[in-house]
LUMDO-179315 format. One line per field, with one value per residue (C-alpha): residue number from 1; chain; residue in three letters; x, y, z. Coordinates in steps of 0.05 Angstrom, whole numbers, padded with zeros to 5 digits. Each point is the difference from the previous one (the first is absolute). Example, Ala and Ser with C-alpha at 12.3 -4.5 7.8 and 13.67 -1.06 7.14 Angstrom:
num = (1 / 2)
cadena = (A / A)
residuo = (ALA / SER)
X = (00246 / 00027)
Y = (-00090 / 00069)
Z = (00156 / -00013)
REM end
This chain:
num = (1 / 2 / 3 / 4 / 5 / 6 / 7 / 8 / 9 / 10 / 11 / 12 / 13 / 14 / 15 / 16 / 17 / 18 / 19 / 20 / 21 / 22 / 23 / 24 / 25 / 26 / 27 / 28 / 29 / 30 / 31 / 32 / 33 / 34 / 35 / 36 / 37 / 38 / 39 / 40 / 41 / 42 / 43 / 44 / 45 / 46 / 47 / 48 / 49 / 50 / 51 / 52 / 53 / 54 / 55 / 56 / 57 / 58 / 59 / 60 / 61 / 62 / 63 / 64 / 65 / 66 / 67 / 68 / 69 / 70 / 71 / 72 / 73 / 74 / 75 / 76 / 77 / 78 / 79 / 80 / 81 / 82 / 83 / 84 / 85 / 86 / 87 / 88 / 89 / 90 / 91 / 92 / 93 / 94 / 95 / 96 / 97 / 98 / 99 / 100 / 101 / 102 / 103 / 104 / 105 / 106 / 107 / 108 / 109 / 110 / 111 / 112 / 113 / 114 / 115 / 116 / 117 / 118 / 119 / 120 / 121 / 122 / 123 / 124 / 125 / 126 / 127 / 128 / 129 / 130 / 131 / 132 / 133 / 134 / 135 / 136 / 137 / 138 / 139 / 140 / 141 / 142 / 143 / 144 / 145 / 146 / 147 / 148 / 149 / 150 / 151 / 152 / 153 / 154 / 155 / 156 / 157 / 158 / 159 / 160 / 161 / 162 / 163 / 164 / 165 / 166 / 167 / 168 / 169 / 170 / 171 / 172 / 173 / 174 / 175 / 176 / 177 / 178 / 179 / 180 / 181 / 182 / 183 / 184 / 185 / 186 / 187 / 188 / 189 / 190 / 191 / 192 / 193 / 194 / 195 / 196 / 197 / 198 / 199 / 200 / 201 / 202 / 203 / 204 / 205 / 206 / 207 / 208 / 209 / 210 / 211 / 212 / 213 / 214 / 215 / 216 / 217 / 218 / 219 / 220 / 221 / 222 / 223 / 224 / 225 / 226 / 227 / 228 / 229 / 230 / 231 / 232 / 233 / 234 / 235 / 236 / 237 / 238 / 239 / 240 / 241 / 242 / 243 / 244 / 245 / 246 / 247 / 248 / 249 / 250 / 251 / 252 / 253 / 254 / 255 / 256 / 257 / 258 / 259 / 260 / 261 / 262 / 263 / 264 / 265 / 266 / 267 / 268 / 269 / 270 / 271 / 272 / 273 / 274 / 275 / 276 / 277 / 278 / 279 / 280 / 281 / 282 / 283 / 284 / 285 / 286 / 287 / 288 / 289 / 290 / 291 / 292 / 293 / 294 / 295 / 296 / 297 / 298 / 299 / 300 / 301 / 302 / 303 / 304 / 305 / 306 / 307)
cadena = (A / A / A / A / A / A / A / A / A / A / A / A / A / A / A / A / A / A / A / A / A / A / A / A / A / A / A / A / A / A / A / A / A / A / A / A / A / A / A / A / A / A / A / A / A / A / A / A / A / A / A / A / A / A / A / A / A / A / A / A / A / A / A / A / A / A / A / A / A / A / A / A / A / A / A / A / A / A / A / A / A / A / A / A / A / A / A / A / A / A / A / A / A / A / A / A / A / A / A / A / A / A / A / A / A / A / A / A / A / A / A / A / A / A / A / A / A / A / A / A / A / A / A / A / A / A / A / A / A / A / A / A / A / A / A / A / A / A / A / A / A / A / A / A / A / A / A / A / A / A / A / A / A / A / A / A / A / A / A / A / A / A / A / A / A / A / A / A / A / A / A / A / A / A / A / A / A / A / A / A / A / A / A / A / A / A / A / A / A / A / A / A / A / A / A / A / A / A / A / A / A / A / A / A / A / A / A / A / A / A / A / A / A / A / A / A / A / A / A / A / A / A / A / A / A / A / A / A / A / A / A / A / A / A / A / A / A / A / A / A / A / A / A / A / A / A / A / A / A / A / A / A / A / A / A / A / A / A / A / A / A / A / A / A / A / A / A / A / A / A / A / A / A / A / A / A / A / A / A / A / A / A / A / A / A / A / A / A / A / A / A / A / A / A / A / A / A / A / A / A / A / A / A / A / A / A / A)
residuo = (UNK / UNK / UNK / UNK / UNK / UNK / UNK / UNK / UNK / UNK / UNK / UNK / UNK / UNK / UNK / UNK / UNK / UNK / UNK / UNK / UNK / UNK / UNK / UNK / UNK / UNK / UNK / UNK / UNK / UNK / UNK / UNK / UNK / UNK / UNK / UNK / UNK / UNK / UNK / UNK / UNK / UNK / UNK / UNK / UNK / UNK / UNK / UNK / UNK / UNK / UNK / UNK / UNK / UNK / UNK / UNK / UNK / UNK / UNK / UNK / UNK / UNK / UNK / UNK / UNK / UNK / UNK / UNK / UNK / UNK / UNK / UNK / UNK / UNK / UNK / UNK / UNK / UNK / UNK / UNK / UNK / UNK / UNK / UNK / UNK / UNK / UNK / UNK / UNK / UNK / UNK / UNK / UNK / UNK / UNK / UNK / UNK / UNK / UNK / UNK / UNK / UNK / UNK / UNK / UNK / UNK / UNK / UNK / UNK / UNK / UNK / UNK / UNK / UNK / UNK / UNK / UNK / UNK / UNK / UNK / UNK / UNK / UNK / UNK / UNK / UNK / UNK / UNK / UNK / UNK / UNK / UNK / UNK / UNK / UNK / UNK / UNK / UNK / UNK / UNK / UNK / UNK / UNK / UNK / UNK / UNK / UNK / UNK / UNK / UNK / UNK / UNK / UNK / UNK / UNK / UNK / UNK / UNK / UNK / UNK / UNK / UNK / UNK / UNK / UNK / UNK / UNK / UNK / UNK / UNK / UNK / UNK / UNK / UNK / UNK / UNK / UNK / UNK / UNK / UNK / UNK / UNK / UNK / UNK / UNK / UNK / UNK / UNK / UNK / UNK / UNK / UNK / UNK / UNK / UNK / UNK / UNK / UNK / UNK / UNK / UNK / UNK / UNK / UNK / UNK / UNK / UNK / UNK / UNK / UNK / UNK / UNK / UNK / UNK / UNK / UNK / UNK / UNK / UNK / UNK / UNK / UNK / UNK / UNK / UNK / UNK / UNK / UNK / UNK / UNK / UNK / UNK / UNK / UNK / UNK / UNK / UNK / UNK / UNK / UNK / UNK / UNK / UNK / UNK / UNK / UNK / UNK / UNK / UNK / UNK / UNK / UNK / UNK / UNK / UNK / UNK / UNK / UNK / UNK / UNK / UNK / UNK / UNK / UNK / UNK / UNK / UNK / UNK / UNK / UNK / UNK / UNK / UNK / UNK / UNK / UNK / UNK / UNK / UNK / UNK / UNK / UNK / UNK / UNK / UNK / UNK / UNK / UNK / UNK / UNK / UNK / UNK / UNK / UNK / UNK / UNK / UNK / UNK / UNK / UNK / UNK / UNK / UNK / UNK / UNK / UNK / UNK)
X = (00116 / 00045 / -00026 / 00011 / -00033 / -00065 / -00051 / -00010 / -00066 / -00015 / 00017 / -00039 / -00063 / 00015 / 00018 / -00080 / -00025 / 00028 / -00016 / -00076 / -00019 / -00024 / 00009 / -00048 / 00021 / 00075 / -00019 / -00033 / 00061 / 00046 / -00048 / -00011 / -00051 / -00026 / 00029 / 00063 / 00006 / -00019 / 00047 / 00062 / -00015 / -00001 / 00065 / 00032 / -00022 / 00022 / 00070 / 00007 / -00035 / -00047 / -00074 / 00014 / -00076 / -00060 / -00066 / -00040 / -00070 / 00019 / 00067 / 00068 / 00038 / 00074 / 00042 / 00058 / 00046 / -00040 / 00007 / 00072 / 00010 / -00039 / 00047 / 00043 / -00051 / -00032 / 00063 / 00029 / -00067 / -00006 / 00073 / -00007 / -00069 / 00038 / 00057 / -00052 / -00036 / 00063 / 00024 / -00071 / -00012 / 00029 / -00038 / 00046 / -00050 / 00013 / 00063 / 00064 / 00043 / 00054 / 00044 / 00071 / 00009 / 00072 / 00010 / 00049 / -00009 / -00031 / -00052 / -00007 / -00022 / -00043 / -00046 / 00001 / -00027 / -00071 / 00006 / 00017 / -00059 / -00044 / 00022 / -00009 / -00070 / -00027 / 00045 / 00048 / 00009 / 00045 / 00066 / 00050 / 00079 / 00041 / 00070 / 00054 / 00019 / 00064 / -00023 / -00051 / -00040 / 00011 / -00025 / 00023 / -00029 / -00062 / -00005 / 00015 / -00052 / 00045 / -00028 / -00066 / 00008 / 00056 / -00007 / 00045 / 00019 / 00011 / -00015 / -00019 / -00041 / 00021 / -00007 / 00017 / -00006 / -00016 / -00017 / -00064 / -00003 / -00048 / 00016 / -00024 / 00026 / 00033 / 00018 / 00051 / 00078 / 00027 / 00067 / 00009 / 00055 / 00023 / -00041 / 00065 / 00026 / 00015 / -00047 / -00059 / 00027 / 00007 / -00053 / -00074 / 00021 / 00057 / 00023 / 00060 / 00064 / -00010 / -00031 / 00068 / 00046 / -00013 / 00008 / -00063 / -00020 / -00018 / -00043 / -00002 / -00035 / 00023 / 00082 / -00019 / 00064 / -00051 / -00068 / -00057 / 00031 / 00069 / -00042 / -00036 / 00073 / 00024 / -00045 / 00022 / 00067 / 00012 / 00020 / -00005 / 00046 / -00008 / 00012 / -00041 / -00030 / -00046 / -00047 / -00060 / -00044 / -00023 / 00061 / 00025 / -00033 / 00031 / 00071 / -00022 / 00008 / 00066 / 00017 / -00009 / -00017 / -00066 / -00048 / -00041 / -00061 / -00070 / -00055 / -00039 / 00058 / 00028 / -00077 / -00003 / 00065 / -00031 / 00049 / 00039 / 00064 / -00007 / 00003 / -00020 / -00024 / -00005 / -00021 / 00047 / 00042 / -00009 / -00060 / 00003 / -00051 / -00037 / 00004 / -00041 / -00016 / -00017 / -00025 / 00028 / -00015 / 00023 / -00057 / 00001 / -00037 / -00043 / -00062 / 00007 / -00062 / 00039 / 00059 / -00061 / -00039 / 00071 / 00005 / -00061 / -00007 / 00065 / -00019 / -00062 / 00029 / 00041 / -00014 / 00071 / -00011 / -00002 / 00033)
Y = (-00326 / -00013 / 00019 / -00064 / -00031 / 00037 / -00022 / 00078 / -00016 / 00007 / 00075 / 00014 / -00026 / 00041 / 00060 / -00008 / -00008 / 00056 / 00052 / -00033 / -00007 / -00060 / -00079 / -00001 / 00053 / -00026 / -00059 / 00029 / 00045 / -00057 / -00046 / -00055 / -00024 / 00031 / -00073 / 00004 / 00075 / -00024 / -00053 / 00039 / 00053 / -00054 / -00032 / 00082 / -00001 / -00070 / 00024 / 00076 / -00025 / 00054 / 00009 / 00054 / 00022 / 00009 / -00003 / 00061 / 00024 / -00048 / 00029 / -00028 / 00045 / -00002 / -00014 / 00043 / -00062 / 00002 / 00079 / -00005 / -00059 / 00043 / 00054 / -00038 / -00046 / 00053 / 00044 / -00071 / -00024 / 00079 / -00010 / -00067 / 00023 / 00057 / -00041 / -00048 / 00053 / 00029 / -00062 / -00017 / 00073 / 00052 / 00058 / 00036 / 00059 / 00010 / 00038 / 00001 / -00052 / -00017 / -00051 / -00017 / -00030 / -00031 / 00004 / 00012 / 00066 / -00041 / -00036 / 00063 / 00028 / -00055 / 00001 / 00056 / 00053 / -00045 / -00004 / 00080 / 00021 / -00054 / 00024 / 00076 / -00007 / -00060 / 00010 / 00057 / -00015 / -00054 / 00012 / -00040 / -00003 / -00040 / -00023 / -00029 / -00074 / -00028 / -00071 / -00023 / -00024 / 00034 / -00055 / 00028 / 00059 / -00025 / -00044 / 00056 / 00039 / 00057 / -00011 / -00013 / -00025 / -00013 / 00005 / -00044 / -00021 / -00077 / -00048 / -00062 / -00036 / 00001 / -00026 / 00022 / -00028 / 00070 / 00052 / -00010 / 00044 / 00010 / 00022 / 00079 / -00006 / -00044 / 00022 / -00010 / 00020 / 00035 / 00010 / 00086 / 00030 / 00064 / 00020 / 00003 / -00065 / -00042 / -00051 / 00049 / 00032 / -00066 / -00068 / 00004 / -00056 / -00020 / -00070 / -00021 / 00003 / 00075 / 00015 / -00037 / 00038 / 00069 / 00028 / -00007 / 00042 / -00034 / 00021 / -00032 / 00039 / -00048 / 00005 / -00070 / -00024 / -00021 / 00002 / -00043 / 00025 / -00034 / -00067 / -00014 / 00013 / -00051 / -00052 / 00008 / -00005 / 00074 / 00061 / 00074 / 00061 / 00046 / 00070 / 00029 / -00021 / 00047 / 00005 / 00027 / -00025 / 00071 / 00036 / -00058 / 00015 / 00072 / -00030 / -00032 / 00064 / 00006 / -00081 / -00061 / -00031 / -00042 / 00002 / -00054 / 00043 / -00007 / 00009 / 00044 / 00047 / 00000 / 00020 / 00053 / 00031 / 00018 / 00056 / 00022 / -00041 / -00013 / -00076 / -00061 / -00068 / -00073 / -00061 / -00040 / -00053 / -00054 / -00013 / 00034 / -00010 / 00065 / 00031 / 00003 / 00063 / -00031 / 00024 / -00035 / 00004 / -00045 / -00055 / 00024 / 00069 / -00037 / 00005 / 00069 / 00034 / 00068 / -00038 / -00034 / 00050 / 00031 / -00070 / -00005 / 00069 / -00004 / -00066 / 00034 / 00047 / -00050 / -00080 / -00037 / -00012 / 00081 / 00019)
Z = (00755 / -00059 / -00067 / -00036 / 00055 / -00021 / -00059 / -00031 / -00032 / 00075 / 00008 / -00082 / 00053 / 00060 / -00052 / -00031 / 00071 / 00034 / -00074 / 00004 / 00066 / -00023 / -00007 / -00058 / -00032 / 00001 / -00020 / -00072 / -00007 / 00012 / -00050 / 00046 / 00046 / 00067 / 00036 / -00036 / 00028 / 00066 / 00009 / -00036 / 00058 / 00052 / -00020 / -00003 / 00071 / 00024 / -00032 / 00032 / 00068 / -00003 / -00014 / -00058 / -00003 / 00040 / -00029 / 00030 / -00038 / -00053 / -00010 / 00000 / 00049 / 00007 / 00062 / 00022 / -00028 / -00062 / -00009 / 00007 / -00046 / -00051 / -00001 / -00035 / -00044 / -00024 / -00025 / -00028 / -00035 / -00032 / -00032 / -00026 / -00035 / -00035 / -00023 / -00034 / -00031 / -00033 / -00029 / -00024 / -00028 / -00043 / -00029 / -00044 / -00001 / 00075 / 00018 / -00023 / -00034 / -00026 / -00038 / -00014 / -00067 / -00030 / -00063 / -00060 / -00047 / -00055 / 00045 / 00025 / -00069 / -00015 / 00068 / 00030 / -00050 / 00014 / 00060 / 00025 / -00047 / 00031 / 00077 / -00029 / -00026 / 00054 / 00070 / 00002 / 00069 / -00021 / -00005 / -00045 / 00015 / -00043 / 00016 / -00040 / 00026 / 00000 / -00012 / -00054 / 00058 / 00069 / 00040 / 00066 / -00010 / -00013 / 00055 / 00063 / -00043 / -00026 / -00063 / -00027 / -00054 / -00055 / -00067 / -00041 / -00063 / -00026 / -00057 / 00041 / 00041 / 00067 / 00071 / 00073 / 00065 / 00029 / -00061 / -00042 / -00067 / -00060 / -00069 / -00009 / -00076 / -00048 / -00070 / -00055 / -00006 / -00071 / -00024 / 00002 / -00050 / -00028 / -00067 / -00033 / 00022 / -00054 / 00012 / 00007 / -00070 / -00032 / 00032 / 00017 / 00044 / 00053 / -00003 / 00045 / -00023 / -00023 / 00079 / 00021 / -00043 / 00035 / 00070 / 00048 / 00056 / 00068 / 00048 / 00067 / 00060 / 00048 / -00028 / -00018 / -00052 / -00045 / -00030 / -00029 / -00070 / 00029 / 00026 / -00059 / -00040 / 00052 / -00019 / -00073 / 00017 / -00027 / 00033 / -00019 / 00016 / 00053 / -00013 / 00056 / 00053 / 00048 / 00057 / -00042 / -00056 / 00004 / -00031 / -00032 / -00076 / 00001 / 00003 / -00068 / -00046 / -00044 / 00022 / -00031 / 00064 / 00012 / 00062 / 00014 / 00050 / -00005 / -00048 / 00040 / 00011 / -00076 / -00032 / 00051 / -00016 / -00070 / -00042 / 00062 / 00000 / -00076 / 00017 / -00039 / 00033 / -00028 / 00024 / 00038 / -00038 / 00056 / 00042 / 00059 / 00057 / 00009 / 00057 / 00059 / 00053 / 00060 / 00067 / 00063 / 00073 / 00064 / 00013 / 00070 / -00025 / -00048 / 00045 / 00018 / -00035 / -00009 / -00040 / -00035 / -00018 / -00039 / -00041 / -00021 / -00019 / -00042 / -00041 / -00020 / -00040 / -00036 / -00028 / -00005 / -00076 / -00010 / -00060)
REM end
């Protein structure tokens, strides 16, 4: 007999019969009634041409045809009851973990000194490895599962056919300078044609050509001057000292830079949408409680409007 030809519900009944011994007792492991058991066993035996079970001193006892055919039900049945307990289950005190995280230096900085002190203190028998991508969103990679999860960096709202993604962090860009620049010497304030006349800095961790800086410029039909463009936000307000270049970079970084690169930082001259750290991950993982249990723990240590 052909599989397909087969109704499987039919061998979940012979599976309960054969374990229990029993019709009745099937029947309340199955959920259903005594009759429905019955007859479910009936039509198993009108379709295998065999009697399957004998009742002897009010047990169900198996025929040689039934004992083989349980050789392989039983083995089968066992296998598909531990692949729905994994995906249904995840206990990230039990055993060892771990998770492969893209991400950029700077989103780097911002999540993951929560997170390794939260995995040091709660579950060090998580381990964390983070990757650099080579897209802003490795979609592939995601999908066959070589990733976990992505953490990316944006400034809009955005939509996907296959990846989902929630906002970790969203906060405010400033305009970083030398202390000496003449500007920082000279204006409390930036306005537009001074942030024009000067060389910029661009960073673009994706070797994009431009940046939101260069789209919101766009809009105003104005365009700056490129001195430098690099790879990392990171570095980026080091290159400032002895130059009257200007950085556009994020809040967060510039007020924790303090004293060290002897910088100054203003408020942009234009509005420029702040930006956004995201996490992503393919909608084909989203149910997995074990890529779950990662997302949720991550957007509890942050609210999107953190500042």
């Amino acid at each position: 007999m052909k599989i397909e030809n087969l109704d499987l519900n039919l061998l979940k009944v012979f599976y309960y019969v054969y374990t229990t011994r029993s019709v009745n007792r099937a029947a309340q492991q199955l959920n259903i009634s005594q009759s429905a058991c019955s007859h479910s066993l009936a039509r198993l035996r009108e379709r295998l041409d065999d009697e399957l079970f004998i009742r002897v001193n009010q047990n169900m006892v198996a025929t040689q045809n039934a004992e083989r055919l349980a050789q392989s039900v039983l083995p089968a049945m066992s296998l598909l009851q531990d692949g729905l307990q994994t995906s249904v289950s995840f206990n990230p005190d039990v055993g060892e973990h771990q998770f492969v995280i893209c991400a950029t230096d700077f989103i780097t900085w911002v999540v993951m000194p929560t997170l390794t002190t939260y995995l040091a203190n709660h579950y060090p028998n998580i381990k964390i490895r983070v990757i650099q991508g080579e897209h802003r969103i490795p979609s592939q990679q995601l999908e066959s599962g070589e990733i976990d999860l992505a953490l990316g960096f944006d400034h809009d709202i955005e939509q996907s056919n296959s990846i989902d993604n929630a906002v970790y962090y969203r906060g405010p860009y400033c305009i970083a300078m030398d202390e000496n620049h003449p500007i920082s010497r000279n204006q409390q304030t930036l306005d537009l044609h001074h942030y024009l006349s000067y060389s910029h800095v661009l960073v673009t961790p994706w070797n994009e050509s431009q940046g939101i800086v260069d789209r919101t410029l766009a809009k105003l039909n104005k365009k700056r001057r490129v001195a430098i463009a690099l790879p990392s936000v990171l570095s980026a307000p080091y290159l400032l000292k002895g130059t009257e270049y200007f950085l556009a970079l994020p809040l967060i970084y510039a007020q924790s830079l303090g004293d060290k690169c002897a910088l100054r930082y203003l408020s942009p001259p234009m509005p420029i949408p702040d930006f956004q750290i995201k996490l992503y991950w393919h909608k084909l993982k989203a149910t997995e409680p074990k890529l779950n249990w990662l997302i949720q723990l991550l957007l509890s240590f942050h609210t999107p409007d953190s500042q």
